[in-house]
Residue frames as a rotation matrix with the C-alpha (Angstrom) as fourth column:
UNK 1
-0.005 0.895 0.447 16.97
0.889 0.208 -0.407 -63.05
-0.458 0.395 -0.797 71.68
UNK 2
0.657 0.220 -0.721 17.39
0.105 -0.974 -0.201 -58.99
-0.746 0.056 -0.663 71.05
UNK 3
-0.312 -0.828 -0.466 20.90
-0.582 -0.221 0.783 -59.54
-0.751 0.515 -0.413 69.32
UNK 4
-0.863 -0.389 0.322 19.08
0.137 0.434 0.891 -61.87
-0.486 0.813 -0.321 66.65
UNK 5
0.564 0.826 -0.013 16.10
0.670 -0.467 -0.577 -59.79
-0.482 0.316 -0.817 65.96
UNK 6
0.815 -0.417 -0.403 18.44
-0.504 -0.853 -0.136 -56.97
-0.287 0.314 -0.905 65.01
UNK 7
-0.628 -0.639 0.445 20.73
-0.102 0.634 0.767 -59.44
-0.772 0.436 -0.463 63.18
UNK 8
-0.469 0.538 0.700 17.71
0.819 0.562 0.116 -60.40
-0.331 0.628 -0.704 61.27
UNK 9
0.721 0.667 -0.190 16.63
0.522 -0.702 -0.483 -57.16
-0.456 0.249 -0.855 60.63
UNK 10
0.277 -0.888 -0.366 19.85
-0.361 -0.449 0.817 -56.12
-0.890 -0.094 -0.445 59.38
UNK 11
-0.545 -0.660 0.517 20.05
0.107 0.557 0.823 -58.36
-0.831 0.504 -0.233 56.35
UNK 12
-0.301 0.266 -0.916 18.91
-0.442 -0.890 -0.113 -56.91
-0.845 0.370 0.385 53.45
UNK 13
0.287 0.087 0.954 16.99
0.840 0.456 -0.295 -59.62
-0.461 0.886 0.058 50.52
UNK 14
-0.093 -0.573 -0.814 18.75
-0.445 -0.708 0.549 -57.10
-0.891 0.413 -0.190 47.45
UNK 15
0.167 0.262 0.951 17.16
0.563 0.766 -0.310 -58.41
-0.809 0.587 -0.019 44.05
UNK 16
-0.291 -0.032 -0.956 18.58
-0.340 -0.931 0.134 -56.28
-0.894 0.365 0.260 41.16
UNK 17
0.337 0.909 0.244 16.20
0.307 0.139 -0.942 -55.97
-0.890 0.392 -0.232 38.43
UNK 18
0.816 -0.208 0.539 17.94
0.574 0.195 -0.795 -54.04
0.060 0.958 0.279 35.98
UNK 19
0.033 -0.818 -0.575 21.20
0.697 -0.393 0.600 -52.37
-0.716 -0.420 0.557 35.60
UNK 20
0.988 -0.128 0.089 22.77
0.053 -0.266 -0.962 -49.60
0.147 0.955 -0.256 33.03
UNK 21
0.336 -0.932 0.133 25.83
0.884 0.361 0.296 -51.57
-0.324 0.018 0.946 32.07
UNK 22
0.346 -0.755 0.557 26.91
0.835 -0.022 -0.549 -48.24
0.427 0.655 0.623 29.99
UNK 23
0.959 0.123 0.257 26.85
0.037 -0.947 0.318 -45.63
0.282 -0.296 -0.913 32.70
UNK 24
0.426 -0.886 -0.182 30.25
0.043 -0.181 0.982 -46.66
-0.904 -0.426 -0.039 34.11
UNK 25
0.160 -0.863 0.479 31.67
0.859 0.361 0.362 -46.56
-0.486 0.354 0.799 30.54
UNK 26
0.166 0.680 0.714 29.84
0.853 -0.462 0.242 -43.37
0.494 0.569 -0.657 29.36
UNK 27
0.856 0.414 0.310 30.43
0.034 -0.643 0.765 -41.64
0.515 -0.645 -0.565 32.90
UNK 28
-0.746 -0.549 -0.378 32.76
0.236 0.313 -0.920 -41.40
0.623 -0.775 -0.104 35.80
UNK 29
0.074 0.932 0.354 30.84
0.357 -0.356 0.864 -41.58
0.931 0.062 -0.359 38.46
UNK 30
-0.225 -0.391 0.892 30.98
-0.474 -0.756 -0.451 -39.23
0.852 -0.524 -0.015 41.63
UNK 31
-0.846 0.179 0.502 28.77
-0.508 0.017 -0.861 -39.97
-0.163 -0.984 0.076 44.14
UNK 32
-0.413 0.769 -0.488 25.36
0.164 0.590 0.790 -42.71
0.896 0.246 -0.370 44.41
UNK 33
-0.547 0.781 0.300 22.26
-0.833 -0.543 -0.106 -42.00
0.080 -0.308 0.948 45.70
UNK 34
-0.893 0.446 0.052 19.39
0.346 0.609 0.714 -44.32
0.287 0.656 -0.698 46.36
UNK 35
-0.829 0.553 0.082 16.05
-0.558 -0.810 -0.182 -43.38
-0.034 -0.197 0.980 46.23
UNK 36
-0.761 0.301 0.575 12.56
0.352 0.936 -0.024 -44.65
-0.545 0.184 -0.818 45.92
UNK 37
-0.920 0.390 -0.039 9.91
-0.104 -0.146 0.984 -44.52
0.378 0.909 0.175 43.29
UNK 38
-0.030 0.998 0.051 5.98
-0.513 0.028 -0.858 -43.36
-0.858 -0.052 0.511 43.15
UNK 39
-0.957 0.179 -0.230 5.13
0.008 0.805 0.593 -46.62
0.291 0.566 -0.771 41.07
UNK 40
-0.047 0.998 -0.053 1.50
-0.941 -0.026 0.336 -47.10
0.334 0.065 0.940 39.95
UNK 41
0.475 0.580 0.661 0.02
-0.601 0.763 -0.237 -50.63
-0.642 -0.285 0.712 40.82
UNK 42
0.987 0.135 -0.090 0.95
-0.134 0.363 -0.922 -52.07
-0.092 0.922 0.376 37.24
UNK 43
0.405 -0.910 0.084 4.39
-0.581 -0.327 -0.745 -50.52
0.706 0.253 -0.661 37.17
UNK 44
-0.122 -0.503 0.855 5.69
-0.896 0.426 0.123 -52.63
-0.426 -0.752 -0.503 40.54
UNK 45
0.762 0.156 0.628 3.94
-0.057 0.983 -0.175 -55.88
-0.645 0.097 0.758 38.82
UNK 46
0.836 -0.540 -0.096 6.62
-0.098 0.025 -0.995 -55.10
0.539 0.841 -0.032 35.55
UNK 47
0.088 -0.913 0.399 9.66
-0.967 -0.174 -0.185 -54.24
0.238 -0.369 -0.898 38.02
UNK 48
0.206 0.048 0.978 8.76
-0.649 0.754 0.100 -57.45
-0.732 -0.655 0.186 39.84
UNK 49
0.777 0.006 0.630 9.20
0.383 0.790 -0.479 -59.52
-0.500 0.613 0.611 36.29
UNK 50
-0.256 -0.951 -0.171 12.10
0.308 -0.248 0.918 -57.46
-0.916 0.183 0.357 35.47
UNK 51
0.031 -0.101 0.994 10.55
0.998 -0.046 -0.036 -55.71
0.049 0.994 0.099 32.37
UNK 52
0.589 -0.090 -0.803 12.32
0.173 -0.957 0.234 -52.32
-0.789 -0.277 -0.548 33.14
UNK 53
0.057 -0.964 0.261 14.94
0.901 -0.063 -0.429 -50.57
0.430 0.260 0.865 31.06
UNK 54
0.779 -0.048 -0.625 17.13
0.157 -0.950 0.269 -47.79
-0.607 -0.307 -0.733 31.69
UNK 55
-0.231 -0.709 0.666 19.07
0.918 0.068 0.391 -47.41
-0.323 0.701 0.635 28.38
UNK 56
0.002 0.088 0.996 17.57
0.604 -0.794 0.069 -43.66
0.797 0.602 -0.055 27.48
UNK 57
0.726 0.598 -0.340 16.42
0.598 -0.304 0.742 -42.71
0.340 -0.742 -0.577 31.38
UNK 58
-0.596 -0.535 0.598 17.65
0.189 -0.818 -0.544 -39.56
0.780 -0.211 0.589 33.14
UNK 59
-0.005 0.442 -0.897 17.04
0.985 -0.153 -0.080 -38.02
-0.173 -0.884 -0.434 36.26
UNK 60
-0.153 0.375 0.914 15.62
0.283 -0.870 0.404 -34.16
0.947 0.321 0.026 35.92
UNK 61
0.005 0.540 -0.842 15.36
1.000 0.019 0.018 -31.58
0.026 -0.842 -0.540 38.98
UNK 62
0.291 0.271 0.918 14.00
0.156 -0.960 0.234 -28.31
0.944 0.075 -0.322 39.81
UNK 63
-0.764 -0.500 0.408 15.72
-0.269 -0.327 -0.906 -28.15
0.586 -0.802 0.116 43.32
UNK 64
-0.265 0.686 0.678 12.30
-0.851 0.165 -0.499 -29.17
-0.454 -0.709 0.539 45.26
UNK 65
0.576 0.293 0.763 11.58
-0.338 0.936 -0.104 -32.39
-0.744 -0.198 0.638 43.57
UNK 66
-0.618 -0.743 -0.255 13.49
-0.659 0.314 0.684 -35.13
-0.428 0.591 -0.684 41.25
UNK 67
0.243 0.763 0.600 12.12
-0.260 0.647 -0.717 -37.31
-0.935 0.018 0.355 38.54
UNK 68
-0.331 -0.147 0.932 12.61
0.311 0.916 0.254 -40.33
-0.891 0.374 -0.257 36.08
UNK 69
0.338 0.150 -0.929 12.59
-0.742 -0.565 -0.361 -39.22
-0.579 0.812 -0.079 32.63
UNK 70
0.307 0.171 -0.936 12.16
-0.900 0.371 -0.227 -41.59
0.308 0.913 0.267 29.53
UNK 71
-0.638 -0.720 0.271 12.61
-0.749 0.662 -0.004 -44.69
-0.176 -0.206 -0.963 31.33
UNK 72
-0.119 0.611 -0.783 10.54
-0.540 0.621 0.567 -47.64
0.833 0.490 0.256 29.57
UNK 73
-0.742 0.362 0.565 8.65
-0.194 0.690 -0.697 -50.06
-0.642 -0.627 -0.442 32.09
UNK 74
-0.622 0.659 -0.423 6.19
-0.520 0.056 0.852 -52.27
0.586 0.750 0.308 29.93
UNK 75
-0.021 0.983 0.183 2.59
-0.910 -0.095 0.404 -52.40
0.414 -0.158 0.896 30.28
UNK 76
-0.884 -0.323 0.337 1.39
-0.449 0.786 -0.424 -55.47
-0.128 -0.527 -0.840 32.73
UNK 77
-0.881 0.414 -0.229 -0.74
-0.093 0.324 0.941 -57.42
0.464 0.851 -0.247 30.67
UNK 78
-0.263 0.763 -0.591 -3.29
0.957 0.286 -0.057 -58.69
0.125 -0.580 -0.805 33.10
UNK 79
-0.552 0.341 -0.761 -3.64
0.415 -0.679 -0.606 -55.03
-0.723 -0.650 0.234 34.04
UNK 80
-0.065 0.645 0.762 -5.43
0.971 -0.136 0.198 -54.70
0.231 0.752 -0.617 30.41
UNK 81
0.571 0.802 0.175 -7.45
0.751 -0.597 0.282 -51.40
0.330 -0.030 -0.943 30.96
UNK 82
0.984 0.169 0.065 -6.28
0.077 -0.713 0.697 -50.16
0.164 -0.680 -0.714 34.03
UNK 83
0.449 -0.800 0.399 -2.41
0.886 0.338 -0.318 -50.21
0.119 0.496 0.860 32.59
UNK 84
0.710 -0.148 -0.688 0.10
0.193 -0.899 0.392 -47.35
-0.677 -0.411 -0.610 32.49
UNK 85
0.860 -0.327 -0.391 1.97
-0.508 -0.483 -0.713 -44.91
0.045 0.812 -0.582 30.26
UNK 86
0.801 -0.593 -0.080 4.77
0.598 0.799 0.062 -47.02
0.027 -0.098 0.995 29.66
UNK 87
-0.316 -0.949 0.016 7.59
0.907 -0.307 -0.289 -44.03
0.279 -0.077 0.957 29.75
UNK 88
0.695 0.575 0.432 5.58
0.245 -0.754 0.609 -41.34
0.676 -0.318 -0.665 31.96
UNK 89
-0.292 -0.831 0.473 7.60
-0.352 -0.366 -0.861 -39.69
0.889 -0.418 -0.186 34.64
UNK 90
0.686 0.610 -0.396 7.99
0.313 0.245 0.918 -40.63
0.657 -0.754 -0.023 37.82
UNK 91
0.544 -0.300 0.784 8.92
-0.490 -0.872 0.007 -39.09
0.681 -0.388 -0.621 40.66
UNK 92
-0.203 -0.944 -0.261 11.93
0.045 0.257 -0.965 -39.72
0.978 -0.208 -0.009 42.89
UNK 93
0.698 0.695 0.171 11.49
-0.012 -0.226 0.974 -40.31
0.716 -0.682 -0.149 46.46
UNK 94
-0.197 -0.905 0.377 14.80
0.349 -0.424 -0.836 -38.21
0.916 -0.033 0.400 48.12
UNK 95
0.165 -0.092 -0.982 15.49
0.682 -0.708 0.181 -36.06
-0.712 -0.700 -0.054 51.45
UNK 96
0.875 0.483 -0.025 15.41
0.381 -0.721 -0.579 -32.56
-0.298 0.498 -0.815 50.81
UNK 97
0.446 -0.831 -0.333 18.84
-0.441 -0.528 0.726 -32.27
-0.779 -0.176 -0.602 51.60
UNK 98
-0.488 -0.561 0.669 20.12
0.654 0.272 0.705 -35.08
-0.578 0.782 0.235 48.89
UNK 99
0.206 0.398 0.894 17.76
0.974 -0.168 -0.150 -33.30
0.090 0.902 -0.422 46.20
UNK 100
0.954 -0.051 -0.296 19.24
0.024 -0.969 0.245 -29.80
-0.299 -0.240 -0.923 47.22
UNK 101
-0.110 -0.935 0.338 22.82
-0.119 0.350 0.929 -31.65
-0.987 0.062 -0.149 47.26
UNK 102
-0.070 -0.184 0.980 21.98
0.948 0.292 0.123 -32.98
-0.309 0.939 0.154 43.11
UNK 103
0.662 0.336 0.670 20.53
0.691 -0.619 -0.372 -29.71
0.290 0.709 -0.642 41.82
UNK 104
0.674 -0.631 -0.384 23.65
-0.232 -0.675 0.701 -27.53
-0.701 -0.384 -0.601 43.56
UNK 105
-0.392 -0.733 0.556 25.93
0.233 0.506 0.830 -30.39
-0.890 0.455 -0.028 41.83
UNK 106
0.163 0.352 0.922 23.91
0.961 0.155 -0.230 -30.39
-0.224 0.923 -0.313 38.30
UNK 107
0.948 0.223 -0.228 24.21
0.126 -0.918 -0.376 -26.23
-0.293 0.328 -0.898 38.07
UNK 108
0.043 -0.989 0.143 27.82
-0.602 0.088 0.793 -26.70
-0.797 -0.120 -0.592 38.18
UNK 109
0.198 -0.511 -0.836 29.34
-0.980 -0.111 -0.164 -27.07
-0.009 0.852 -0.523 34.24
UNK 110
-0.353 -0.650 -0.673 29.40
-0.765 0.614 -0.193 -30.77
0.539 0.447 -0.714 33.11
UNK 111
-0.914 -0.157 0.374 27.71
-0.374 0.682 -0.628 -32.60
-0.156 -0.714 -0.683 35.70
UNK 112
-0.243 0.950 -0.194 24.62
-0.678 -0.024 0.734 -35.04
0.693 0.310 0.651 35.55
UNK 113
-0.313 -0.102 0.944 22.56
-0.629 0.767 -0.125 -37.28
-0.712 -0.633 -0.304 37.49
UNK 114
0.151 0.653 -0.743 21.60
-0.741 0.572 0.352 -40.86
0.654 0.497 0.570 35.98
UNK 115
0.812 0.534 0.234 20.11
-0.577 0.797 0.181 -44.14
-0.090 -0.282 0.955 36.66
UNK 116
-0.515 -0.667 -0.539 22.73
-0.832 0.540 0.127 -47.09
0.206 0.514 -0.833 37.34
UNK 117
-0.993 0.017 -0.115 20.52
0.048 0.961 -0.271 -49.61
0.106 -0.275 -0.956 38.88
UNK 118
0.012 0.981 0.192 16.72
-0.820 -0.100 0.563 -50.91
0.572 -0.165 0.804 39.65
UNK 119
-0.805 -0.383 -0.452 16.74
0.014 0.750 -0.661 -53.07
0.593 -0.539 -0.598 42.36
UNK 120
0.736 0.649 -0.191 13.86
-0.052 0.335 0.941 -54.89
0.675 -0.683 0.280 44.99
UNK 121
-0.817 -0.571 -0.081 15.39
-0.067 0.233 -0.970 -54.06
0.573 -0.787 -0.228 48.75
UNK 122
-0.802 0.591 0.093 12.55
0.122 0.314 -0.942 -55.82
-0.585 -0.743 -0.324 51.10
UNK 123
-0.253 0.967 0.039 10.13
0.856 0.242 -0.456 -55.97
-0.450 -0.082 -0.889 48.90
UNK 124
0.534 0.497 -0.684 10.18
0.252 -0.866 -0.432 -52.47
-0.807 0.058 -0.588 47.95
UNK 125
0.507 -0.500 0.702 11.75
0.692 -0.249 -0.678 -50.86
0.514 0.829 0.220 44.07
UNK 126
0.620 -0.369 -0.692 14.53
0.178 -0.793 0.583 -48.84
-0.764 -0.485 -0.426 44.63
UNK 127
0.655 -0.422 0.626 16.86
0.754 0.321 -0.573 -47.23
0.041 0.848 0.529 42.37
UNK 128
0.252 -0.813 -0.525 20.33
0.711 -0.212 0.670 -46.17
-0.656 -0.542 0.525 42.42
UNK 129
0.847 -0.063 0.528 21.30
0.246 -0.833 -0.495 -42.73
0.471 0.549 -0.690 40.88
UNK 130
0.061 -0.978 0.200 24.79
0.989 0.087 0.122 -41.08
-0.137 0.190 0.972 40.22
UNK 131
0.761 -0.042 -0.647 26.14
0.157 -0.956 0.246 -38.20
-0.629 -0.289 -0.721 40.13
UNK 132
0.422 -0.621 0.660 28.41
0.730 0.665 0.158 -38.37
-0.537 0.415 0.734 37.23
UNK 133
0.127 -0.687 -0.716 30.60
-0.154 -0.726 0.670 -36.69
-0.980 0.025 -0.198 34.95
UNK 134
0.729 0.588 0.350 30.85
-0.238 0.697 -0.676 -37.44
-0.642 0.410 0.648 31.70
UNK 135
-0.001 -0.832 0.555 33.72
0.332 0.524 0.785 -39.33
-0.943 0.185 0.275 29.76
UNK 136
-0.189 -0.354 -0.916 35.80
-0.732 -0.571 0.371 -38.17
-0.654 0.741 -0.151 26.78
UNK 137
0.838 0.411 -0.358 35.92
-0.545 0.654 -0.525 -39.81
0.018 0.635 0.772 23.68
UNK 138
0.092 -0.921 -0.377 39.78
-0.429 0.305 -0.850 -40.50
0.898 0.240 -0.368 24.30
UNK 139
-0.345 -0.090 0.934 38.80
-0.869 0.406 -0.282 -41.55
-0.353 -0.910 -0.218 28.42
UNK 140
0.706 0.661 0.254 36.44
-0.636 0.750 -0.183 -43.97
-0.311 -0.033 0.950 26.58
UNK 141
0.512 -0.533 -0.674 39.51
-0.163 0.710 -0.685 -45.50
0.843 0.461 0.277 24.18
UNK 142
-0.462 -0.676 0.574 41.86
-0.796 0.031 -0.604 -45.51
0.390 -0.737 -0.553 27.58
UNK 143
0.000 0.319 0.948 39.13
-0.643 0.726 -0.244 -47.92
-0.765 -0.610 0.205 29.52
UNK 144
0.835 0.528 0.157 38.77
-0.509 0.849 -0.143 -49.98
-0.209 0.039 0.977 26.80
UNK 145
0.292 -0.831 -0.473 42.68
-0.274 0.402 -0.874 -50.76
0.916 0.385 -0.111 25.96
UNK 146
-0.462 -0.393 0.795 43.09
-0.886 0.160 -0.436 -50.98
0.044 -0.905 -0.422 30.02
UNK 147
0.472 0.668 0.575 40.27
-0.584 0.726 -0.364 -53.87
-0.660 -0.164 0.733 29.61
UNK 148
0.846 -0.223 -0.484 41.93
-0.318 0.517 -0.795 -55.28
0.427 0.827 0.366 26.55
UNK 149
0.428 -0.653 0.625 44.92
-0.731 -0.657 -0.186 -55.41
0.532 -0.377 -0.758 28.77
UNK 150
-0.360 0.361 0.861 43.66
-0.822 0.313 -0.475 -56.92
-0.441 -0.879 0.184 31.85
UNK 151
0.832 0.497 0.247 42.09
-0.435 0.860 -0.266 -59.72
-0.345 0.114 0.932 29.69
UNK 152
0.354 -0.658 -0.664 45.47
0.034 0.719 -0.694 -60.74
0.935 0.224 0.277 27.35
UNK 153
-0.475 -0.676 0.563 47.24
-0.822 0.112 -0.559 -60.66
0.315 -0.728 -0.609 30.78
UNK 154
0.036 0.464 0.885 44.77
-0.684 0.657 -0.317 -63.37
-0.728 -0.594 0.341 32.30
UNK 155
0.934 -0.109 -0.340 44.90
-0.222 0.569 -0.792 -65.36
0.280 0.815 0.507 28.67
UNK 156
0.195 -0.812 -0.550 48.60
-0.552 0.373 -0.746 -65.40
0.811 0.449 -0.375 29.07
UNK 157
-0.335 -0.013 0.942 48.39
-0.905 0.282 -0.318 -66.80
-0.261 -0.959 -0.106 33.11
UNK 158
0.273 0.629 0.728 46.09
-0.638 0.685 -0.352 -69.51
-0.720 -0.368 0.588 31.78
UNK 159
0.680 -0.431 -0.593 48.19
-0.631 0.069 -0.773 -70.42
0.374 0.900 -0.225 28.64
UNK 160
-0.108 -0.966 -0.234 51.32
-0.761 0.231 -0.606 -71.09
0.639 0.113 -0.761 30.94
């Protein structure tokens, strides 16, 4: 009975909401973080219908707190009135020690943090952040001839 309570607590429902597809092509990324979000009433009803993006969003810190910058959640109709700013900041919800650990890493020449995922784990938004580097313009032409690659190679498998 104990070993399938803690089985069953152990399995994680993991609904991802939205992704940025271009951080791995844009980035390398170091290390991933997740965190959770201070989300108004409105703003969970949008995550929950999947009307997030995170095509402009950054992550900003001052060493004592971290926070969402220009990411677009749209307004939740029904919430009429009592809506929200649709690209206000919001604040990251971190240990002190990871948000000590980003803003050591960000002071350091070349490094950022961004958004790669939004994701529902139990019920609750979460969202995955990177530590990343960013990619040349000649790292970007490398990944995409390694992808061009990797695809005529699988054409020619299914050919023969």
């Amino acid at each position: 009975m104990n070993s399938q309570l803690w089985y069953h607590r152990s399995v994680k429902n993991i609904k991802v909401v939205a992704t940025n597809r271009k951080a791995k092509f844009d980035y390398f990324l170091i290390e991933t973080f997740e965190a959770g979000m201070a989300l108004r009433g409105s703003e969970i009803k949008s995550i929950r219908a999947g009307k997030i993006s995170l095509k402009e969003a950054f992550i900003q810190t001052d060493g004592k707190q971290a926070w969402l910058r220009d990411s677009h959640i749209a307004p939740y109709e029904p919430a009429n009135r009592f809506n929200h700013d649709p690209v206000r900041p919001r604040r990251l919800l971190l240990h002190k020690k990871e948000i000590r650990q980003l803003w050591e890493a960000v002071r350091q020449k070349g490094l950022t943090i961004i958004p790669t995922r939004v994701y529902l784990k139990d019920g609750r938004a979460k969202i995955e952040i990177a530590l990343a580097r960013g990619k040349k313009s000649y790292d970007k032409r490398e990944a995409i001839a390694k992808r061009d690659r990797a695809r005529d190679s699988v054409r020619e498998m299914r050919v023969r």
